[in-house]
Backbone bond lengths (Angstrom), bond angles and torsions (degrees), N, CA, C in turn:
res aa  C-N    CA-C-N  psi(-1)  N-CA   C-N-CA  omega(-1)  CA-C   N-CA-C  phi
1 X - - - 1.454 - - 1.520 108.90 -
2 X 1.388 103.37 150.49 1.928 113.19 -169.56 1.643 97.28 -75.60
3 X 1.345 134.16 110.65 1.799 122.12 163.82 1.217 110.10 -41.49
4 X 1.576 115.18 -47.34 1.355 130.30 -166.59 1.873 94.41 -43.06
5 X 1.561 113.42 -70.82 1.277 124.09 -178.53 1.948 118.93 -25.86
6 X 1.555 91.29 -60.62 1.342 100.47 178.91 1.415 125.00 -70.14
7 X 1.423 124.09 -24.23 0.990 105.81 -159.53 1.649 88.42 -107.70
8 X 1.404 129.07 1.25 1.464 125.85 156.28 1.838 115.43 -73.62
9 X 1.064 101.96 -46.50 1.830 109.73 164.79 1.463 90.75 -60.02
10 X 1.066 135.56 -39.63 1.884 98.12 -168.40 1.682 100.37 -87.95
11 X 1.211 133.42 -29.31 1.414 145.37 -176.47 1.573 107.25 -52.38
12 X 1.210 99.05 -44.64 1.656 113.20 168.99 1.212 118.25 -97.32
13 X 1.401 135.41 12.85 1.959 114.23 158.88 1.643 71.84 -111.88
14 X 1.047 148.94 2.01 1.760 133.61 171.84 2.051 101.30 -70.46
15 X 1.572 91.92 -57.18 1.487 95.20 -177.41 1.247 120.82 -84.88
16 X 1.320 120.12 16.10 1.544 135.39 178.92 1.705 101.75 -86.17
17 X 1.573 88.46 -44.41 1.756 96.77 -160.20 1.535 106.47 -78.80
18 X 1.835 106.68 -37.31 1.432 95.40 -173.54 1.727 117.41 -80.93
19 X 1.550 102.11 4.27 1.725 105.26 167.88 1.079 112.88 -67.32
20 X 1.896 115.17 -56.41 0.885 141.20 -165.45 1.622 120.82 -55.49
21 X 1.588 100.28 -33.07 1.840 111.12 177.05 1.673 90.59 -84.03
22 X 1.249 109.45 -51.15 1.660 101.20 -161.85 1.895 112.02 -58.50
23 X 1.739 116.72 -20.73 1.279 94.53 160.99 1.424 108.10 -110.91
24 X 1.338 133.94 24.41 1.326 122.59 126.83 1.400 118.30 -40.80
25 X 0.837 119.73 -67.60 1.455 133.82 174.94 1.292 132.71 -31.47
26 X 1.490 94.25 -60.21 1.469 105.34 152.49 1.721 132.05 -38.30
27 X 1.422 102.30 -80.03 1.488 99.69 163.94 0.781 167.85 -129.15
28 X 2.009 90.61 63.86 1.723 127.42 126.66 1.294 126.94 -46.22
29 X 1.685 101.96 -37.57 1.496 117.64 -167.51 2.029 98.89 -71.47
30 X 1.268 106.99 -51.22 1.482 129.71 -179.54 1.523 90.70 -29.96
31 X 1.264 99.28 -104.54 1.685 132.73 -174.04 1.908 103.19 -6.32
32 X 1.041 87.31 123.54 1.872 78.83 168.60 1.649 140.90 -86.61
33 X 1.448 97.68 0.13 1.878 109.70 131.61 0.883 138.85 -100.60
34 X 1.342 104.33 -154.38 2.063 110.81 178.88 1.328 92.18 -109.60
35 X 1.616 116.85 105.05 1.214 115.02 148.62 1.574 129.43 -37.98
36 X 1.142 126.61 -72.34 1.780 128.53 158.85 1.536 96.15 -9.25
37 X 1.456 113.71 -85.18 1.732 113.47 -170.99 1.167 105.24 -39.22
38 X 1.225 128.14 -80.36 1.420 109.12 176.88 1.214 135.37 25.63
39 X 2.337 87.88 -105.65 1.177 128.12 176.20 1.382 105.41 -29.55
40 X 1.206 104.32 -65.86 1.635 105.53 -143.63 1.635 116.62 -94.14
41 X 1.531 118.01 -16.21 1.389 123.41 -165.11 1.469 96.41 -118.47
42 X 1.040 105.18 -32.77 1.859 110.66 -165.39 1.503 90.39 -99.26
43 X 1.328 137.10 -34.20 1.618 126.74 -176.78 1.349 88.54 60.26
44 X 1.315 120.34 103.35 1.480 142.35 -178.23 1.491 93.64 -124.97
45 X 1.182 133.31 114.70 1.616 134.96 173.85 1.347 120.11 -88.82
46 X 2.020 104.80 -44.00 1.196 80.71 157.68 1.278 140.15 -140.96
47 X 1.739 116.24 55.82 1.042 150.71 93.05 1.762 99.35 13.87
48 X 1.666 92.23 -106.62 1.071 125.04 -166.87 1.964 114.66 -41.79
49 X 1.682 107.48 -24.04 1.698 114.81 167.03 1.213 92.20 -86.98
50 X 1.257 138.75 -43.61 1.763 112.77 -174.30 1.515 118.32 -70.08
51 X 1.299 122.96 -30.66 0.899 133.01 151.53 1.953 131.75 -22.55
52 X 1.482 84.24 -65.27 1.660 101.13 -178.08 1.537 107.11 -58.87
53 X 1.389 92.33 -62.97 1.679 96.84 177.34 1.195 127.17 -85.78
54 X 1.350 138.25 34.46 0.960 140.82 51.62 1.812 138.02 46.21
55 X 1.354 92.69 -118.31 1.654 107.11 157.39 1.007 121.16 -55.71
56 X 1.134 131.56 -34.79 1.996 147.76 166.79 1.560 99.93 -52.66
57 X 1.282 127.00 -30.42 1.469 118.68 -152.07 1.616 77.47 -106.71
58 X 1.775 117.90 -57.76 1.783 112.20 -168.26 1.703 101.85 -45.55
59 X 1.242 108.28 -61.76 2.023 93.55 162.19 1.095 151.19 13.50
60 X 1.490 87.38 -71.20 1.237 99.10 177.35 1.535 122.47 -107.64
61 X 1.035 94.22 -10.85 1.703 93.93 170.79 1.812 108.13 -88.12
62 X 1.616 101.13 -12.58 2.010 88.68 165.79 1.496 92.75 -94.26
63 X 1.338 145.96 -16.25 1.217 120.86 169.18 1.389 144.23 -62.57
64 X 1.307 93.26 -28.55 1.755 128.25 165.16 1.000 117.30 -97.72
65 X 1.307 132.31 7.45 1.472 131.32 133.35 1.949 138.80 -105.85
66 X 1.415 75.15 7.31 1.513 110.43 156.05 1.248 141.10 -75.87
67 X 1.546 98.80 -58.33 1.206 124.86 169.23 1.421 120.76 -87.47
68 X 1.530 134.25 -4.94 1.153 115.81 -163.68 1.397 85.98 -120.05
């Protein structure tokens, strides 16, 4: 196996993930609550589907700007 290969695949799900938290982050920051509260104390459902898709959509737009 190429190192070169692997250690570029790991370089990129490293900088995939820290995009991916940093606009998590972001808009948490947006939103004019605490998402977390929400989620987890208030059981927000769907909250918690906009949420997902959401992150489902940031995904893929760092994957395709990853990859392309």
């Amino acid at each position: 196996m190429n190192w070169y290969n692997l250690l570029a695949s790991a370089v990129y799900a490293i900088a995939g993930l820290v995009i991916f938290c940093l606009g998590f982050i972001v808009i948490d920051k947006l939103t004019p609550y605490n998402l977390w509260q929400e989620l987890v104390e208030k059981k927000n459902t769907a909250l918690a589907l906009v949420v997902g898709f959401v992150a489902l959509g940031l995904s893929i737009i760092v994957a395709a700007a990853i990859h392309g």
